[in-house]
C-alpha angles and dihedrals in degrees: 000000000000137000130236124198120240092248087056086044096053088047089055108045117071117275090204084061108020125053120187101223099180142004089269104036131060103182129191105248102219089054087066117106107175148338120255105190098298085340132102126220108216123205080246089054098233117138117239122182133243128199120240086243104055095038094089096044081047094052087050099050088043091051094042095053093044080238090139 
């Protein structure tokens, strides 16, 4: 078993389906209910975080993709 990286991580996966909010997440964004401040609210309700600049590129795909 080898590791990979999160940056790796976050070239591989899909953009259209997968959004690095911070440094340390990489969410699915069709799993995303909901924003909470620079949090968001999972289906499963659990809070990730989003960095204040990425907040605004993450509204806009979100927007853009009638996901909230």
């Amino acid at each position: 078993m080898s590791l990979i990286s999160l940056t790796a991580l976050n070239e591989i996966l899909p953009s259209s389906k997968f959004f690095k909010s911070q440094k340390s997440f990489i969410v699915n964004l069709s799993r995303i209910e909901g924003t909470e401040g620079n949090l968001l609210i999972m289906d499963s309700k659990r809070k990730v975080p989003v960095s204040k600049t990425l907040k605004g590129e993450l509204i806009a795909i979100l927007n853009k993709g009638n996901l909230l």
